[in-house]
Biopython code that builds the backbone (N, CA, C, O; Angstrom):
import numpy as np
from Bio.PDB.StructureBuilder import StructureBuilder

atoms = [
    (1, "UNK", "N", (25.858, 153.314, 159.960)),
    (1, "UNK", "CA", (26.020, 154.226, 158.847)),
    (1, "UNK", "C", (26.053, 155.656, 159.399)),
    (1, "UNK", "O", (25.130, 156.154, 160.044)),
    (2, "UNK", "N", (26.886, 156.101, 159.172)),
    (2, "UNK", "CA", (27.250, 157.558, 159.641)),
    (2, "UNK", "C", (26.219, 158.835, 158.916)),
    (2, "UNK", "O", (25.790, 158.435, 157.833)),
    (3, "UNK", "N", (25.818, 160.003, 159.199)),
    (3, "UNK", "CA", (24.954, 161.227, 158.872)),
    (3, "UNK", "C", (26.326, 161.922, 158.025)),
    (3, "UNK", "O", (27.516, 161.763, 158.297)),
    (4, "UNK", "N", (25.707, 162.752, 156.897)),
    (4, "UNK", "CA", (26.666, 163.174, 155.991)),
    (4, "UNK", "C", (26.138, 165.072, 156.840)),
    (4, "UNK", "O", (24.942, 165.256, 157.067)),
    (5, "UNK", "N", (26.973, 166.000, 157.116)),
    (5, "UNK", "CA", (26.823, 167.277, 157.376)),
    (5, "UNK", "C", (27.489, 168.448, 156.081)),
    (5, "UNK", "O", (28.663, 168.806, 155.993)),
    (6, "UNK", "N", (26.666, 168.745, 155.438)),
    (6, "UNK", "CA", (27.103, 169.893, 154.679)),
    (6, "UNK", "C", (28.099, 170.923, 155.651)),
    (6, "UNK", "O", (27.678, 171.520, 156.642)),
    (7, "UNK", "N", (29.032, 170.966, 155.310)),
    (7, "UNK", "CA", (29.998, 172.491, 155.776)),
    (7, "UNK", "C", (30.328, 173.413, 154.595)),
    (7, "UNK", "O", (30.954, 172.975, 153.630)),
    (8, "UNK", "N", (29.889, 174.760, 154.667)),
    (8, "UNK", "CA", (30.212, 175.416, 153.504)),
    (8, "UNK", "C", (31.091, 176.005, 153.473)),
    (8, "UNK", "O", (31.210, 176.742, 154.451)),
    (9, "UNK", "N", (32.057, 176.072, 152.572)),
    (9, "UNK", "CA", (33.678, 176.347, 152.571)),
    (9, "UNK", "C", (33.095, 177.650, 151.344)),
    (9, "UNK", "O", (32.583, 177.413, 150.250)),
    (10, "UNK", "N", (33.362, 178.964, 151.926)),
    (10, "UNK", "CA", (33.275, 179.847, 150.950)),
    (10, "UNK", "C", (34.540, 179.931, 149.766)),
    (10, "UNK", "O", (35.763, 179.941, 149.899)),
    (11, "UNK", "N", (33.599, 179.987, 148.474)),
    (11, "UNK", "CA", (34.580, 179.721, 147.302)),
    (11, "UNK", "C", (34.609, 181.532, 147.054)),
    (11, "UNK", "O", (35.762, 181.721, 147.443)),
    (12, "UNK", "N", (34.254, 182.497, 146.788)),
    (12, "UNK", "CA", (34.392, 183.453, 146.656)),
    (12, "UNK", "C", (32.908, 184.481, 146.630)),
    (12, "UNK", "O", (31.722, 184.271, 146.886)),
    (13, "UNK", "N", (33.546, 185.431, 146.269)),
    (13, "UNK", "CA", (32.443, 186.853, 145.885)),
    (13, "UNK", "C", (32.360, 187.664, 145.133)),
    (13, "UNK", "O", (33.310, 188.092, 144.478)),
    (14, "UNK", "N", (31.121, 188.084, 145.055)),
    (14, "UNK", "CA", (31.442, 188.595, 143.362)),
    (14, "UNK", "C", (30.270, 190.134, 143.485)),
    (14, "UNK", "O", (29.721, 190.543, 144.507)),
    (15, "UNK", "N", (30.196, 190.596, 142.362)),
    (15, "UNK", "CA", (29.173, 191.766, 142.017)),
    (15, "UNK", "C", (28.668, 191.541, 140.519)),
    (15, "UNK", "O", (29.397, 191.429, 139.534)),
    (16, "UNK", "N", (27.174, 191.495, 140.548)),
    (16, "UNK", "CA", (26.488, 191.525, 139.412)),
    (16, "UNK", "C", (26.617, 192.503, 138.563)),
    (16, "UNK", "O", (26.963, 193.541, 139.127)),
    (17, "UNK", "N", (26.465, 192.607, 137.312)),
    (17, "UNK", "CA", (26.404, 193.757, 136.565)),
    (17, "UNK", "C", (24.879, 194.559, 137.064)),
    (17, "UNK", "O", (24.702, 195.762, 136.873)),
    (18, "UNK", "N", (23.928, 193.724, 137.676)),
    (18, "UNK", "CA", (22.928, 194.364, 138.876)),
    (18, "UNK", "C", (23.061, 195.558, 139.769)),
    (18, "UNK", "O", (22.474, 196.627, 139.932)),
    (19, "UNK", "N", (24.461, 194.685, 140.466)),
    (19, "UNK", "CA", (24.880, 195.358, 141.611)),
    (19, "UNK", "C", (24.689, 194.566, 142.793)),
    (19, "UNK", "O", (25.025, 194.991, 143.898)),
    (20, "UNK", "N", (24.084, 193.259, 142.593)),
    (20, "UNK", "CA", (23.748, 192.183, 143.316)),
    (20, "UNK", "C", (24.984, 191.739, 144.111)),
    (20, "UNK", "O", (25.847, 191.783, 143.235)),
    (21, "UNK", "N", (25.429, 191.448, 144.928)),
    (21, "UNK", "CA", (26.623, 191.038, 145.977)),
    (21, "UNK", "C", (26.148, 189.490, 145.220)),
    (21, "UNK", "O", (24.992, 189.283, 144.853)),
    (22, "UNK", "N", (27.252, 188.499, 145.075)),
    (22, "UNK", "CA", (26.951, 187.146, 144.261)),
    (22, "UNK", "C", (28.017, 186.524, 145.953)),
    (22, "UNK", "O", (28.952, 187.141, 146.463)),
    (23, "UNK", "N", (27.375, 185.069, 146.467)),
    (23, "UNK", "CA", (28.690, 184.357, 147.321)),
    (23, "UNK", "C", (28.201, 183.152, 146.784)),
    (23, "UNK", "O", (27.115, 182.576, 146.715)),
    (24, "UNK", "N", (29.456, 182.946, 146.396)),
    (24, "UNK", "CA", (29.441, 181.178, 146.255)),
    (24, "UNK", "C", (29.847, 180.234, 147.391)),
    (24, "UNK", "O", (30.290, 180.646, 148.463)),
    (25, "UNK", "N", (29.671, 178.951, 147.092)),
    (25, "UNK", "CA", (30.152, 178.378, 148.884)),
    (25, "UNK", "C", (30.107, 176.768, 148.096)),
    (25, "UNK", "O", (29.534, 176.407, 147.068)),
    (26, "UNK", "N", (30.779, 176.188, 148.854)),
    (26, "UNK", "CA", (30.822, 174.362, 148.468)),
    (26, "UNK", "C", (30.920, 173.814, 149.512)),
    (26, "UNK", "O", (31.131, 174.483, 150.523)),
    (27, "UNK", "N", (30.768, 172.112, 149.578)),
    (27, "UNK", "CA", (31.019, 171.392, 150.662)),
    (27, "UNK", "C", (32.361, 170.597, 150.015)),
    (27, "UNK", "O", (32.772, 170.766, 148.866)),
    (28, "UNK", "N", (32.765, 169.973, 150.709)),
    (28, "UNK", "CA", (33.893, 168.921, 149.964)),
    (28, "UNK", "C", (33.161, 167.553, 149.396)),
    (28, "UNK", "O", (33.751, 166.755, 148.668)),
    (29, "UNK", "N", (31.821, 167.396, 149.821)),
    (29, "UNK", "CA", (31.266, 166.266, 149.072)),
    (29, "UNK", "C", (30.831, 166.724, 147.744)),
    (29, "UNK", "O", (30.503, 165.817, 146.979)),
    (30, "UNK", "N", (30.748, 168.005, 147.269)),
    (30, "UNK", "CA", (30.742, 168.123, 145.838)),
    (30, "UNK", "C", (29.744, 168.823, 145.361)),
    (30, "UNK", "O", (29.497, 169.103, 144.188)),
    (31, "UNK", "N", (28.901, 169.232, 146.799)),
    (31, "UNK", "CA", (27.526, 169.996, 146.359)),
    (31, "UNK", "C", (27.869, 171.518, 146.867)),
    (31, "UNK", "O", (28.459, 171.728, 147.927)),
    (32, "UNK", "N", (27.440, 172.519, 146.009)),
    (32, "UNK", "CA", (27.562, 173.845, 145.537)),
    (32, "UNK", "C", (26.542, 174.778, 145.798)),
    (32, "UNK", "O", (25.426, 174.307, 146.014)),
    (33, "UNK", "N", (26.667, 175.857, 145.821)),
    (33, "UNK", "CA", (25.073, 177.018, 146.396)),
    (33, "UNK", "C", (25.784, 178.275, 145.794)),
    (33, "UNK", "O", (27.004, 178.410, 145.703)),
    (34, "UNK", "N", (24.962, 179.050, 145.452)),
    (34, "UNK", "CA", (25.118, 180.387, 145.134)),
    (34, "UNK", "C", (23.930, 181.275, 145.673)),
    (34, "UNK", "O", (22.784, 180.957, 145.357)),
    (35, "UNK", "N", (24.091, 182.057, 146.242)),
    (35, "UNK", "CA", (23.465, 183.204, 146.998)),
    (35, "UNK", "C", (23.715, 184.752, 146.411)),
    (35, "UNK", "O", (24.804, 185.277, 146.176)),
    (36, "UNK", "N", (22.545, 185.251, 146.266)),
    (36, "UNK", "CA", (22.280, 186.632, 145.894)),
    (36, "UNK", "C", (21.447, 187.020, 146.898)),
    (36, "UNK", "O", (20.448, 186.560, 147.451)),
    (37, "UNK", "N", (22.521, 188.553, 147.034)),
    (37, "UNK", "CA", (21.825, 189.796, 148.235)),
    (37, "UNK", "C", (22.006, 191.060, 146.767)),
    (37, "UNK", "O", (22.853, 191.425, 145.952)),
    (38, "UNK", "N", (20.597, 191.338, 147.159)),
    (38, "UNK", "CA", (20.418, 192.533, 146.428)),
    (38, "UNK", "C", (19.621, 193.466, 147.489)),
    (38, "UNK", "O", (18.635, 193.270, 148.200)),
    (39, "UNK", "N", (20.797, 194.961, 147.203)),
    (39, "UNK", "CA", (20.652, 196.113, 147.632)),
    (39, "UNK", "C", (19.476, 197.176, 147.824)),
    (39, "UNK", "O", (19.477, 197.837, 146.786)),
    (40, "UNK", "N", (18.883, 197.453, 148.327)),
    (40, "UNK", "CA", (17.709, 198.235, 148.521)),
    (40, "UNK", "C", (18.102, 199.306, 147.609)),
    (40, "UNK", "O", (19.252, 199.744, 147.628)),
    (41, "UNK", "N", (16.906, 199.902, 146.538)),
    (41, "UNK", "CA", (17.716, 201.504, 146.305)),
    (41, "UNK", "C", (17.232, 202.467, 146.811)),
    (41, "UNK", "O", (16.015, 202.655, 146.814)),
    (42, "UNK", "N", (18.075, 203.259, 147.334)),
    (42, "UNK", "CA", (17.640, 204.796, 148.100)),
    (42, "UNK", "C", (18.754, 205.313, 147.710)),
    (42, "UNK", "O", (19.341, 205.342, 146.629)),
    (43, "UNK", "N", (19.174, 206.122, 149.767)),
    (43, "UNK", "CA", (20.196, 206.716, 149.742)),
    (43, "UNK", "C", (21.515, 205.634, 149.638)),
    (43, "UNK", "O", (21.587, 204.475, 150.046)),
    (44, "UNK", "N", (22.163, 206.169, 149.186)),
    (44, "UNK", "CA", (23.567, 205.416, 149.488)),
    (44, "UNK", "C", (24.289, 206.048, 150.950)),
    (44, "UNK", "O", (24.033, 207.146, 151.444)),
    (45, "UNK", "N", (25.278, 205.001, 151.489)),
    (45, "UNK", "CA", (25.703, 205.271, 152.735)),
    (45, "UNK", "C", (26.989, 206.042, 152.343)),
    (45, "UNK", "O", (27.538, 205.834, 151.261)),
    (46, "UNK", "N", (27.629, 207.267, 153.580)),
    (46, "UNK", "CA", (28.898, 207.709, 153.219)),
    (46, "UNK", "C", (29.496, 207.490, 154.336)),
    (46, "UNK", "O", (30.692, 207.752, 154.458)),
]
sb = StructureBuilder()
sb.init_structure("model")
sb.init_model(0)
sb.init_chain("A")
sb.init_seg("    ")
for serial, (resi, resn, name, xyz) in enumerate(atoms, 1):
    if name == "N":
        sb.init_residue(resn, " ", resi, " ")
    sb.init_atom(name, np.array(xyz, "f"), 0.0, 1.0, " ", f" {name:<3s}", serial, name[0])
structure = sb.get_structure()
């Protein structure tokens, strides 16, 4: 019986009405993840 390996195939990216960076990601077996990076607040970079 063979080991099944998740590979995550990024489905896209997005921005919260937060401001949160949103990435979605899938495997081809059908299982899904969503990840949030949220921004420190200070200065902003120029």
């Amino acid at each position: 019986m063979s080991q099944h390996v998740h590979v995550r195939l990024t489905k896209g990216l997005g921005v919260s009405e937060q401001g949160e960076l949103i990435e979605e990601s899938y495997c081809r077996c059908g299982a899904h993840w969503t990840r949030l990076f949220t921004v420190e607040q200070g200065e902003s970079e120029q």
